[in-house]
N, C-alpha and C positions, 0 to 999 in steps of 0.2 A: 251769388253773394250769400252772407249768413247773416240772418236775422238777429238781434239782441234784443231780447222781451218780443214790445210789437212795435216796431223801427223797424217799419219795414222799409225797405229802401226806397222803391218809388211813392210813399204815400206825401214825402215833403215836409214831415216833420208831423202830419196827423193825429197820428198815435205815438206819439211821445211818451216812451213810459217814464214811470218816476221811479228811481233805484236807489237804495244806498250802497254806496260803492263797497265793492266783497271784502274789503280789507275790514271797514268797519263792521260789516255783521257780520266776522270772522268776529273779531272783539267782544260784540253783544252776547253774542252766542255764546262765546268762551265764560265769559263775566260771571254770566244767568248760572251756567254749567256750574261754575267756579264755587258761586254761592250754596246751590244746591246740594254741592259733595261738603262743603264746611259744613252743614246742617245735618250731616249721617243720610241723603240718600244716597242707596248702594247704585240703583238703576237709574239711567239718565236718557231718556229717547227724546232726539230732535226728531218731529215730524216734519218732513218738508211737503205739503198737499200741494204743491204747484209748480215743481221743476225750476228749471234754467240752473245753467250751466255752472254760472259766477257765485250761485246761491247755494246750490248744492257743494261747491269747491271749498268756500268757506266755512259750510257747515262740517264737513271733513276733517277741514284744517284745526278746527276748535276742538273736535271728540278728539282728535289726534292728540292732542295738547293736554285734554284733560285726561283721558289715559295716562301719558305717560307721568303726569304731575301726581295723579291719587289712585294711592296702591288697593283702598279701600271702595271704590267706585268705577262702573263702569257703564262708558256712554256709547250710544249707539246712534244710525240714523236709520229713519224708514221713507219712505217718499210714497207720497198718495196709491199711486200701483204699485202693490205688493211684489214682493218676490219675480223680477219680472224673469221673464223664460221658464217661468214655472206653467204661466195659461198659456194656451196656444192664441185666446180672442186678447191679446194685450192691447192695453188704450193708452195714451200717454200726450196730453195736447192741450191747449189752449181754448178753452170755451169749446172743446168739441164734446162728442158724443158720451165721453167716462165722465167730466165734470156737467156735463147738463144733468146725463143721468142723476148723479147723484144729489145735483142740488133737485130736478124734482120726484125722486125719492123722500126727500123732506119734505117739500110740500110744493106743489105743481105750479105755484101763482111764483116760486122762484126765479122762474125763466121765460120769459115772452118768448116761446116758439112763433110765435102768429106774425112775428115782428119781421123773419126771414122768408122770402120768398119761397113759394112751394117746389119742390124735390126736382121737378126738372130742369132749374135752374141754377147751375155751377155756382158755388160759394167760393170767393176770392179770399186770401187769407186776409188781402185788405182792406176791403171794405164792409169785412164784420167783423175783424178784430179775433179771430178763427185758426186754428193752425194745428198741425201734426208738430210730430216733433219733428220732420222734415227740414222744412226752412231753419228751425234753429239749429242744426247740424250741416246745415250749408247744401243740402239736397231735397231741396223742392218740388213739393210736384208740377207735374207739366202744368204750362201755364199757370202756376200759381192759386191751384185750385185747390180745394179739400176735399180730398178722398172721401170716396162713400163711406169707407170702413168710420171715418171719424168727423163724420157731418152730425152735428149736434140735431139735424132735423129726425134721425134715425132713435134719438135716443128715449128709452124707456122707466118707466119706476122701477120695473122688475130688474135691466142694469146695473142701476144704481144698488139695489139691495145686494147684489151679488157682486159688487167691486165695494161697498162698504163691509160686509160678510167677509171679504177677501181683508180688507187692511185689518180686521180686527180679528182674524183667522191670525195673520204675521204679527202683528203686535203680540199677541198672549205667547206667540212661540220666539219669539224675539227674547221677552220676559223671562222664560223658562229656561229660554239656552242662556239669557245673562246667569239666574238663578243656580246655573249648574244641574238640570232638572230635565235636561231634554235630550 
């Protein structure tokens, strides 16, 4: 089965997440967008730092919109992992190892690692709240575990600085090719 957020199917309602439905922050999006091209900016980037599917589709749907609406502006989207297929160590998940990274690259008291049991012990995507992008594309790992590649117990400052260095690497050239410059 395929996850949506962390709904995960066996947990029984657990981890309920809380969404606004894609049609409306298709809306918001466009709205924000809408105002910002009335006010003369030329460049418009949606960051999205945390995937799913419904959220990224609607952020889509809105640049789509304001493209074609203003001849003067133009909007783009980036998503927390840069450029993917560009690194070969790509991370993309759920409380795993790229967002722990990076939030203790900010500062180490962000994340209670001490909280998850130590390394020999399989993390369940459900009963930490945990996940690859696996489960939400409907192909989960065996047993419903997290991969070592993306167990947040793995993860480093030095990571983080180097997938933060990475999104702000793609953003300035994101900038540059909107600018005509690149």
């Amino acid at each position: 089965s395929t996850v949506r957020g962390m709904n995960f199917p066996t947990v029984n309602g657990l981890f309920e997440s809380f969404y606004v439905p894609g049609k409306l922050l298709e809306e918001i999006i466009y709205v924000n967008l809408k105002l910002l091209a009335e006010h003369g900016f030329k460049f418009l980037f949606v960051i999205n730092g945390h995937g799913g599917g419904e959220q990224l589709e609607a952020s889509a749907n809105a640049i789509k919109r304001i493209n074609a609406e203003f001849q003067d502006a133009k909007a783009e989207m980036l998503v927390s992992v840069p450029d993917p297929g560009k690194y070969k160590d790509e991370y993309f998940s759920h409380a795993g190892i790229d967002e722990t990274s990076l939030m203790i690259s900010l500062s180490e008291s962000y994340a209670e690692l001490s909280e998850l049991p130590s390394k020999d012990v399989p993390l369940k995507y459900r009963d930490y709240a945990i996940a690859d992008v696996g489960p939400f594309a409907g192909k989960p790992a065996p047993g419903w575990i997290v991969p070592k590649a993306f167990d947040p117990r793995y993860s480093s400052v030095e990571l983080g600085k180097k997938l933060r260095e990475r999104t702000v690497e793609c953003l300035c050239a994101s900038i540059l090719k909107a600018a005509g410059k690149a």
